[in-house]
N, C-alpha and C positions, 0 to 999 in steps of 0.2 A: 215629287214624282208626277202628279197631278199635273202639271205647268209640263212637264217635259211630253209627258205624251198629247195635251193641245197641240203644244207646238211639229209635234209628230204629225199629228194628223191634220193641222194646219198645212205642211208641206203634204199634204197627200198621202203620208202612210199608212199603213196598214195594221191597227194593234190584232195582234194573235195571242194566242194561249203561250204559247213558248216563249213568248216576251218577255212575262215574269216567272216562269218555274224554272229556267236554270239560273238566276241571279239569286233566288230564294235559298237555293240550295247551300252554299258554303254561310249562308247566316245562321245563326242561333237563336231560338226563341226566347222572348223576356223573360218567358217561365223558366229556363234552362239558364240564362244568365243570373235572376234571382236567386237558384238554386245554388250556384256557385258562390257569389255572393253573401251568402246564410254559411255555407260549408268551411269558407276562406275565416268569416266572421268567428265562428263557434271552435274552430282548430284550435286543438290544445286546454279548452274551456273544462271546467272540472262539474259533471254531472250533477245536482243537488234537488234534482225530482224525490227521491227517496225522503228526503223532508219537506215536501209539502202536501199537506193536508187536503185533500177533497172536501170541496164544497156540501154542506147539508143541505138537503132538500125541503125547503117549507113552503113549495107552492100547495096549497090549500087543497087544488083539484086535481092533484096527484094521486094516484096510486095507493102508495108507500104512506101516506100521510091518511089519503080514506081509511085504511087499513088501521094503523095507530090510532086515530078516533073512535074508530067502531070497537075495536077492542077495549080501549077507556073506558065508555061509555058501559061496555059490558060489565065493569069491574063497577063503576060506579065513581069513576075520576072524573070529572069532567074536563076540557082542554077545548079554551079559547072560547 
């Protein structure tokens, strides 16, 4: 695309906005093609989410995990 409008304005033309928005128009974007692509891929696939497992959480400076310490600690467990 880059080479064809040089040579556009090489001969003296004129690039405008309307240059490229009606050529843009009947294309599809890669995100829109990926989609399709994933959609075409996954037809007829048999779901198997319902057995898999969530990840446990053991970053240290979490939450969920300050919380599980502090209450060990209470009890007189210690951990880690």
């Amino acid at each position: 695309k880059l080479t064809k409008q040089r040579i556009y304005i090489k001969n003296r033309g004129k690039i405008e906005a309307r240059d490229f928005k009606d050529k843009d128009r009947g294309k599809g974007s890669y995100g829109e093609y990926a989609e399709r692509i994933i959609e075409d891929a996954c037809e007829g696939a048999i779901d198997f989410s319902i057995f898999e497992r969530r990840e446990p959480v053991f970053d240290g400076s979490s939450g969920t995990q300050t919380l599980i310490r502090s209450l060990s600690m209470n009890r007189g467990i210690p951990l880690s």
